[in-house]
C-alpha positions in Angstrom: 0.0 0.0 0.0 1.2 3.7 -1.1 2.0 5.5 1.8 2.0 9.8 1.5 3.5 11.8 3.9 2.4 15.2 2.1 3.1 18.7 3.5 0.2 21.1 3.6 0.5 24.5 2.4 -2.1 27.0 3.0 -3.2 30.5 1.1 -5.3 33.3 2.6 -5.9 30.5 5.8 -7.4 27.8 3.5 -5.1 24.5 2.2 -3.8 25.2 -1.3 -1.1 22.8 -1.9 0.5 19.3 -1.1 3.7 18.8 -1.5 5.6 15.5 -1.8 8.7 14.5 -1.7 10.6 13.5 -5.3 10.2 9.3 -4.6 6.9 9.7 -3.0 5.8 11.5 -6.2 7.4 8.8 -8.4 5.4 5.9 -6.2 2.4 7.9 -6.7 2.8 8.0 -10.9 3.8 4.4 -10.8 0.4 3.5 -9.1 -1.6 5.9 -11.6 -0.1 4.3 -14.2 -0.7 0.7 -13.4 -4.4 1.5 -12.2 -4.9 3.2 -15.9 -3.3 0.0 -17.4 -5.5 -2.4 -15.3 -8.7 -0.2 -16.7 -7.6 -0.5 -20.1 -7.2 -4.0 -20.1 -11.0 -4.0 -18.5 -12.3 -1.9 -21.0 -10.8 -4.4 -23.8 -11.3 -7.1 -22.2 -15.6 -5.8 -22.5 -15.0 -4.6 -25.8 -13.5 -8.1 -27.4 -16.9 -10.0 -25.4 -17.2 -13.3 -26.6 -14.2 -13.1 -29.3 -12.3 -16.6 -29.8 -9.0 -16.6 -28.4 -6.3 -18.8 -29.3 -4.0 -20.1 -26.7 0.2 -19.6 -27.6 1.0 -23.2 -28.9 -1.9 -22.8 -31.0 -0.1 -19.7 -32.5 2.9 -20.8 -32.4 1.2 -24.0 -34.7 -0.4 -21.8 -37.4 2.7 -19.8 -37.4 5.2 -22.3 -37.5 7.4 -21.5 -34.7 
């Protein structure tokens, strides 16, 4: 689990701003980018439905490798 430890900056006495440290900001665009993977693969996954699928020996078979 991603752990933050954000400071808190505040404007006119209302919070404005987090700021995180350089690896806590990498963690955090690492997680963003695996959760955006895992809903693209959803949202193919729906679009293909009920599309056959071959499994890799059979492509390796038809392709001759």
């Amino acid at each position: 689990m991603l752990e933050l430890h954000p400071s808190i900056l505040e404007k006119d006495g209302r919070k404005a701003f987090a700021i995180l440290t350089y690896e806590e900001f990498e963690q955090l665009s690492e997680e963003l980018s695996n959760y955006q993977d895992l809903q693209d693969l959803r949202s193919a996954k729906y679009d293909e439905g009920e599309a056959p699928v071959l499994s890799l020996a059979e492509v390796r078979k038809q392709l001759n490798i």
